[in-house]
Residue, then its C-alpha position, 0 to 999 in steps of 0.5 A: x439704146x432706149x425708145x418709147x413705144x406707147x407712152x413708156x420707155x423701153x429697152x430697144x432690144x425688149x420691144x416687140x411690134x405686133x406682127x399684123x401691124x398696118x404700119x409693117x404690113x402695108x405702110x399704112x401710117x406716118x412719120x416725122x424726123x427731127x432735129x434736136x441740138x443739145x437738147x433742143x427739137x428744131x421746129x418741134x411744134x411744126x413737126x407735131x402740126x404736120x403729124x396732127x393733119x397728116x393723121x387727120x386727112x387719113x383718118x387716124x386718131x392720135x393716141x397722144x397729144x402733142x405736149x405728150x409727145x414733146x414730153x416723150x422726146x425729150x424724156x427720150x433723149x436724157x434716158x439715151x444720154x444725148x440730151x447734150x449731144x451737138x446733133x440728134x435725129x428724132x424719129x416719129x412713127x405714126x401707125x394705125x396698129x395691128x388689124x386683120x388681113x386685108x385692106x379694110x381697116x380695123x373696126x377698132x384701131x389701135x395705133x402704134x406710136x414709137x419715137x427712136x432717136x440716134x446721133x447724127x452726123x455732121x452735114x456734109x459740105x457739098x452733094x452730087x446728084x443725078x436724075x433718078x428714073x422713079x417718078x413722083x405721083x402728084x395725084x398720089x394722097x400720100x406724096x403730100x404727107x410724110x407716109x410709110x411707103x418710100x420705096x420710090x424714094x429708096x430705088x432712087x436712091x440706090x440707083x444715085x448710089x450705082x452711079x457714083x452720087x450721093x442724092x437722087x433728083x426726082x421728077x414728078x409724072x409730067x417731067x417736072x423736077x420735084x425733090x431730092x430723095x429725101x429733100x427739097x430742091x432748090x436752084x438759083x437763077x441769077x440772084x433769084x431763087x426757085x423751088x418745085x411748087x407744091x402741084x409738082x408731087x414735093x412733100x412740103x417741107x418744114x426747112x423749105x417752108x424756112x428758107x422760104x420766110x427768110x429768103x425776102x429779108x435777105x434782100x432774096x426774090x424766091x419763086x415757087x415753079x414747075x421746073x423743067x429739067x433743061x433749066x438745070x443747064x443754066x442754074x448758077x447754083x443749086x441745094x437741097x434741105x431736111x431737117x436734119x442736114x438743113x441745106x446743102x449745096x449740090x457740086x455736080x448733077x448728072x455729072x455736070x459740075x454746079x457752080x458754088x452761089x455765094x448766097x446759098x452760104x447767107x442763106x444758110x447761115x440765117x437758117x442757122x441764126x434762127x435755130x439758135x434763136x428758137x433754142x435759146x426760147x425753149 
């Protein structure tokens, strides 16, 4: 398997990440995962926006500049022989590079870039869920970017696994519902659709900010709330969404069963219309 570190493209068995890097030691850094579908990166300029202010309100520099990084994916996929495979997870990593001990940060930084990519599996048709015990921190900087440190989200989702779910909902500090473990949530109420608003602790996400632009030409009324768990009890249908899956319907949540909402299929359905659209425009 190849990947690219640092603007060349290597051997994965070669590579050699510098031991005192921030990005290892403390988490100090960034990522993006992409989507790509015979060669083409869904939202690819999206992803790069959300990598370039991300960098910004942490103040790192970015070593490259997006169309480098565009010409690095794709440069990617063709030397892994996936540049027509039907579905591909890209992953982007942003760190600050290696530094001395401590917290303080380096004088002269030299991040650390490095883009893998892997075949990924079909999505699948249906999730269950339960509420998991970590809790998202809205006051956190991090909570709002695509940072490192995901040892919340990874506790929650072991602790979905012990109990037999696929997912983990969390809640943020106050109790709101907020996202999956590497998800956004969204519910239906009747015909209405909602999702945690960004005050409640969500990373805002790139298939969330989608749905959200679709939804009204559907003829769908789409509100951004802070959602009490209890309002879970009456939802006539729920799903989460990533880049790499797109939505998903949730069956069951803390062994609740959730109904199937005959508008999450057209809704995904224009999610799918407006990928291939962006693919046949690359």
């Amino acid at each position: 398997m190849k990947l690219w570190l640092n603007g060349t493209l290597k051997d994965a068995a070669t590579v050699r990440i510098d031991p005192a890097d921030r990005g290892f030691l403390l988490g100090d850094g960034l990522f993006e995962t992409m989507l790509a579908r015979a060669g083409h990166i869904s939202f690819l300029d999206e992803h790069l926006l959300r990598l370039i202010g991300g960098a910004d309100t942490i103040g790192l520099a970015m070593p490259f500049a997006p169309d480098h990084i565009q010409e690095a994916c794709r440069s990617l996929l063709s030397a892994n022989g996936l540049e027509d495979a039907p579905r591909v997870a890209l992953r982007a990593t942003l760190t600050r590079g290696p530094g001395p001990r401590g917290l303080a940060l380096p004088p002269v930084p030299a991040p650390t870039m490095l883009i893998t990519c892997a075949p990924a599996a079909a999505p699948p048709d249906r999730l269950s869920a339960i509420i998991a015990t970590p809790r998202r921190n809205p006051w956190s900087p991090s909570t709002h970017l695509k940072a490192l440190p995901y040892l919340d989200n990874v506790l929650a989702k072991k602790e979905a696994k012990e109990k037999g779910a696929d997912e983990a909902l969390m809640l943020d500090t106050y109790g709101n519902l907020a996202c999956a473990s590497a998800a956004n949530l969204f519910l239906w109420e009747g015909n209405r659709l909602i999702t945690p608003s960004e005050g409640c602790a969500i990373l805002p996400g790139i298939t969330r900010a989608a749905l959200l632009e679709l939804a009204p030409g559907l003829g769908i009324k789409v509100s951004e709330e802070k959602i009490a768990p209890a309002r879970l009890r009456h939802v006539s249908g729920a799903f989460v969404t990533n880049s790499v899956m797109g939505p998903v319907p949730l069956s069951r949540i803390d062994g609740r069963d959730i109904p199937a909402h005959p508008m999450t299929a057209r809704l995904t359905a224009a999610y799918e219309v407006l990928l291939d659209a962006a693919d046949e425009n690359d």
